[in-house]
C-alpha positions, 0 to 999 in steps of 0.5 A: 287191635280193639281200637282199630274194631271200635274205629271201623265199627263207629265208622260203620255206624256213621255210613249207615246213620247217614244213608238213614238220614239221607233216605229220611230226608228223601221221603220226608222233604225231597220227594214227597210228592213222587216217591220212587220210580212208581211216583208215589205221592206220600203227603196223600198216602200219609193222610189217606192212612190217618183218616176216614173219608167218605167222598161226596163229590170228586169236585170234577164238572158236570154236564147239562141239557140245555133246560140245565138238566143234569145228563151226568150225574144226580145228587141223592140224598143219603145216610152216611155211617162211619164204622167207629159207631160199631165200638160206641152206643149211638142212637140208632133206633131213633134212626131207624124210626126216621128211615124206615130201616131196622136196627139190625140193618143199620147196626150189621152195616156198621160192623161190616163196614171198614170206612164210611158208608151210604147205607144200602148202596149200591142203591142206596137208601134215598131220604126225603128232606124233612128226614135229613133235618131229622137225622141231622137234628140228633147230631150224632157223631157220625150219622150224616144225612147229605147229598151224594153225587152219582155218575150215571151208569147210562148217561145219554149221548155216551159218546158225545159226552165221553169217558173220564179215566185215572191216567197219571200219565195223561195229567203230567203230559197234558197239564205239567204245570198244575199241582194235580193228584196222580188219581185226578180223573182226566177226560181221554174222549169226547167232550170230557177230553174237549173241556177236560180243562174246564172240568178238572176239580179244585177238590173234593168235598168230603166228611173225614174223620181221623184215626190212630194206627188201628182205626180208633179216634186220633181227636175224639170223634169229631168228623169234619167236612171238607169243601174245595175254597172256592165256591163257584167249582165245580163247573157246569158245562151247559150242553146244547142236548134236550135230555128228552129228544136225546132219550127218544132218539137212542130208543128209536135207534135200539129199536129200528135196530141199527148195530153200527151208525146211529144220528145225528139232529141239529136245531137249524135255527142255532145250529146246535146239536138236539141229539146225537147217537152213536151205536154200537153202546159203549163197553164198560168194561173194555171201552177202548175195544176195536171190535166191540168198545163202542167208545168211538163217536161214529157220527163224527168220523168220516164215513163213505156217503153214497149218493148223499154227495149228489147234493153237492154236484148238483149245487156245482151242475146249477151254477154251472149251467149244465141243468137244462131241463130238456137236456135228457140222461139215460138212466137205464145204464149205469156209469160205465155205460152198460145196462143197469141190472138194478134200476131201468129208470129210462131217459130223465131230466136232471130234477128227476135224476135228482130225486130218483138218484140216477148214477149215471147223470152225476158221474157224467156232470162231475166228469163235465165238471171236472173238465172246466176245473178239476177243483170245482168240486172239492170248492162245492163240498167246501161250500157246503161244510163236508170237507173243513170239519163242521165243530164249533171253534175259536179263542178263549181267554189262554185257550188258543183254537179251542174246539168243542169237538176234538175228535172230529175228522174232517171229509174229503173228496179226494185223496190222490192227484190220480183220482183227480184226473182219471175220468172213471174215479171222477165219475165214482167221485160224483155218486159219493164212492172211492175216496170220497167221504164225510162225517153224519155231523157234517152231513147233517150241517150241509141240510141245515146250510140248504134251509137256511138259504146257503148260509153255513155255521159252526155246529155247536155241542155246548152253549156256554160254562156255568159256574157252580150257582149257574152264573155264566163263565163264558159263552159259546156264541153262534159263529159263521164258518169260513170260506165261500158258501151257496149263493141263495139262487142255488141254495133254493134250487137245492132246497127244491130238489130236495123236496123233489125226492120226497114228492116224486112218487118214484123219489129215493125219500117217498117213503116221507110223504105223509109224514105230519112234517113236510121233509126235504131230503137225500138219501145215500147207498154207498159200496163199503167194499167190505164182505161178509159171509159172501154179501157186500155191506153197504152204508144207508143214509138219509139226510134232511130238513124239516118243516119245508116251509119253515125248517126247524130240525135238519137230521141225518140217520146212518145204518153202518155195514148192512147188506144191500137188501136189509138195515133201511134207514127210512123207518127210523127217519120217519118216526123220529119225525113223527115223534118230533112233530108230536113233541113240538105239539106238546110243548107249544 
């Protein structure tokens, strides 16, 4: 019987011995690296529980102006104290002669600290460099004084730039066969998304310092500092932002108070964005918000236009002959034919109808249009960049269509074959109302075309990738956008018309007259349909160029939602003009 208890009882012994082996092989050579159903990595938790860290930069790329300012991040320099100072006698009051700082602060953030620490974060102490040299001279065992990297909590430009997250699941779907930690930082909107690949870190630079199971020095106090092996990352991506024109355009933009919308600014000459905002902020902590996260880039979504589409019926009226200037349109009524409450403009001309921005002349030349084709002015929205998407766009290197602008929506004129035939929808259609919609981005592409004489370009956000030493990886060069454009005839027609409705004195954009630049322009009240507290909200734009005679800058200021009597656009416009023109005396 005792033979048969002692067979069971080894037995016993070998089924659990084996199912001890089989899960120590489980953890230590299967999944190492995606332990249970939570994917845990454990070469990463072993090595976090034998060590101290302090990281100093995450090893992710940054972002610069185009001066190669940084619009992201700053480098400070900082003190770094480890906590196993507190069990040692340091020389702490020739640290405290050097920083200023006392030796109870010093000596109290050391006890209270549980892993490495900048001293006096969140702001931390900063030190000159002749200081740095001072404590590092000492060399004493875990007194550091180096750069940190900082993100910047109000970065400019928030929703060009995007927002990172810690997403395991985004890194294994978007990059299943690169070997990234489950706590890589991914870029889930905007540029960051765009250039996520560029940026991801080849490590972190780091000072570490290991301990046995209760936090003592496992190898004397030896503190060591890890860098990624490669010395050309992290990358740098070198934005077309001026950091200044993008700080003076968010501050005007609060303070003309625009809640929904903002603007965007392109250098015509290299159709490169100077400064793009988007209103309202992004919520930190709850970006992704439908109501209030703000972390949506409404200057690259498809809003309605209003009478900003005017421009393109009359490019298509110019080409097609229906602008002689004794023909007369009764701009006392609106585009049904009855009396116009609102605006009794009386009999005009299409250049005055232009700059006056008379509904019914353009509902009655995009019915005429769409008589001769009913296609006509979807090509001339096409022609003039509204409806393609705008962002810049190509082949690089294993990045096949890679766009630096993932998030952007295209236009549209129409959305159903029904709106295409039905006469009335294709009078709505030509004063920018139904379906028709467009982004600010691609708004403001449309004037810098007309400048520059018909040609259209791919609007870029970034001119190149720098490596870590600021040498070029690869650069974002100027490129043409497909597809047929304005013939130069047409274009300084339009160019002409858009001067009209400044100098007209009863011109949408007279507002502009004596500005120090010269402006061309359009403006745009478009219906949203949306209702609030019994009042229809409308959208207010103004889109232009500037100098006329020599044009520069092409900018597009949106006011999202507002009633019809309030949230103007125009005093924003023009003193961002009036701001540019005395930047541009400074600086030339």
């Amino acid at each position: 019987m005792w033979r048969k208890r002692a067979v069971f009882i080894l037995a016993a012994c070998m089924v659990l011995l084996s199912v001890l082996l089989g899960r120590l092989a489980q953890i230590q050579l299967l999944q190492t690296e995606n332990f249970t159903e939570n994917g845990i990595n454990l070469l990463e938790a072993s090595v976090q529980q034998r060590s101290q860290e302090m990281v100093l930069d995450t090893g992710r790329g940054n972002f610069l102006d185009r001066h190669g300012n940084p619009l992201t991040h700053t480098y400070k320099p900082v003190l770094i104290l480890f906590p196993f100072l507190a069990n040692m006698e340091w020389d702490v009051k020739q640290v405290s002669d050097i920083t200023g700082a006392s030796e109870y602060a010093l000596r109290h953030a050391v006890e209270q600290a549980k892993e490495p620490i900048a001293y006096g974060e969140p702001k931390p102490l900063e030190l000159t460099s002749a200081q740095m040299d001072q404590i590092n001279e000492l060399q004493i065992p875990g007194v550091f004084a180096v750069d940190k990297k900082y993100h910047l909590l109000d970065n400019p430009a928030e929703q060009l730039i995007g927002i990172t997250s810690m997403n395991k699941e985004v890194v294994q779907q978007r990059y299943p066969d690169k070997q990234l930690s489950e706590d890589t930082m991914v870029g889930v909107t905007g540029m960051e998304k765009s250039f996520d690949e560029f940026l991801l870190p080849e490590g972190n630079s780091k000072l570490v310092y290991h301990v046995d199971a209760i936090g003592g020095p496992l190898f004397g106090i030896d503190v060591k500092y890890v860098e990624p092996a490669n010395p050309y990352y992290p990358v740098n991506i070198r934005t077309t932002l001026d950091h200044d024109i993008q700080e003076l355009a968010e501050e005007l933009t609060d303070k003309h108070e625009i809640k929904r919308g903002g603007l965007v600014l392109i250098d015509i000459e290299t159709n490169s964005v100077l400064a793009s905002v988007s209103r309202p902020v992004i919520n930190k902590n709850n970006p992704f918000d439908e109501e209030t996260g703000g972390s949506e880039n409404l200057m690259v979504k498809q809003q309605i236009m209003g009478s900003i589409f005017k421009t393109v019926v009359a490019a298509a009226a110019i080409d097609y002959k229906l602008t002689d200037s004794s023909r007369l349109f009764d701009c006392s009524k609106t585009i049904t034919g009855d009396p116009d409450l609102n605006y009794d403009h009386g009999m005009l001309n299409f250049n005055d109808s232009f700059a006056r921005s008379c509904n019914n002349t353009f509902a009655t030349l995009a019915k005429e249009l769409k008589e001769i084709d009913p296609h006509i002015l979807e090509e001339y929205a096409e022609k003039l960049s509204l409806t393609g998407g705008v962002g810049w766009h190509g082949d690089l290197y294993h990045l096949e269509d890679f766009h630096q602008l993932q998030d952007e929506e295209k236009g549209r004129v129409f959305l159903s074959e029904d709106a295409r035939e039905d006469s009335n929808f294709v009078g709505l259609t030509g004063i920018g109302q139904h379906e028709v919609r467009a982004t600010p981005i691609a708004v403001a592409n449309m004037m810098a075309a007309i400048a520059r004489g018909g040609k259209k370009e791919m609007v870029r956000v970034a001119s190149g990738v720098e490596y870590k030493n600021h040498t070029s990886l690869l650069e974002f060069k100027e490129k043409s956008l497909a597809g047929d454009t304005l013939s130069p005839y047409t274009a300084i027609n339009m160019q002409k018309l858009l001067r009209e409705v400044v100098l007209d004195e009863e011109g949408t954009g007279r507002w502009f007259q004596n500005l120090p630049y010269a402006v061309a322009g359009k403006s745009g009240t478009a219906q949203t349909g949306a209702m609030s507290g019994g009042v229809e909200l409308h959208n207010k734009w103004f889109a232009g160029y500037f100098p006329y005679e020599q044009p520069k800058y092409a900018l597009v200021a949106v006011n999202l939602g507002v009633p019809a009597n309030s949230g103007g656009v125009n005093p924003l416009f023009a003193e961002l003009v009036e701001k540019l023109h005395a930047y541009d005396q400074e600086y030339n």
